[in-house]
N, C-alpha and C positions, 0 to 999 in steps of 0.2 A: 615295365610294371613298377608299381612302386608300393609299397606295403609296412606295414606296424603290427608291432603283436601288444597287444594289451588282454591282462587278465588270461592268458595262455591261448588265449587266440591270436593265429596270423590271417589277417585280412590283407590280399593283394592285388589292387585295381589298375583295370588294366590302362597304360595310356598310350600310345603308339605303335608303329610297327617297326622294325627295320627294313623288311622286307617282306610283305604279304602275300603269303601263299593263295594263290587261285579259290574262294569256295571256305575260307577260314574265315572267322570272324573270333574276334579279341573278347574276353569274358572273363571279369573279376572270379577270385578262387580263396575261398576261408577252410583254416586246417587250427584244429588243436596242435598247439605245441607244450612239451612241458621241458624241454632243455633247452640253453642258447644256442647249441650249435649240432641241432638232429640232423643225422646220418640222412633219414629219409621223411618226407611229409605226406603224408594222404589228409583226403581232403573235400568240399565238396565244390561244386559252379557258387558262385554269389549269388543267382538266380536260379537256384533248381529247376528244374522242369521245363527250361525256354528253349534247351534243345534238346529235346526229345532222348535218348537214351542217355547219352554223355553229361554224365552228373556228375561222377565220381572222377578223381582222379590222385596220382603220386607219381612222386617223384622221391630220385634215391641219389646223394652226390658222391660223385668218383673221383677216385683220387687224393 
């Protein structure tokens, strides 16, 4: 992926796989951020609604 945050939005599109899981497909992800360096990001699909329940998502970094 690769991604920018402008105006406290992160927008992150998606571009290749490393390795593709069976039945996955790849789908840009926009989150409000309001610090450079948050702990964790929620957020929604770039396309709300193209699959069906999985809209919403976060992530939290360890370590």
């Amino acid at each position: 992926m690769t991604g920018e945050v402008d105006g406290g939005v992160l927008e992150l599109r998606s571009t290749e796989w490393i390795q593709q899981p069976e039945g996955y497909v790849m789908v840009d992800l926009l989150a409000s951020v309001e610090e450079s360096r948050p702990t964790e990001i929620s957020g929604r699909l770039g396309v709300a609604g193209t699959y069906g329940e999985c809209s919403d998502f976060s992530v939290v970094r360890s370590g």
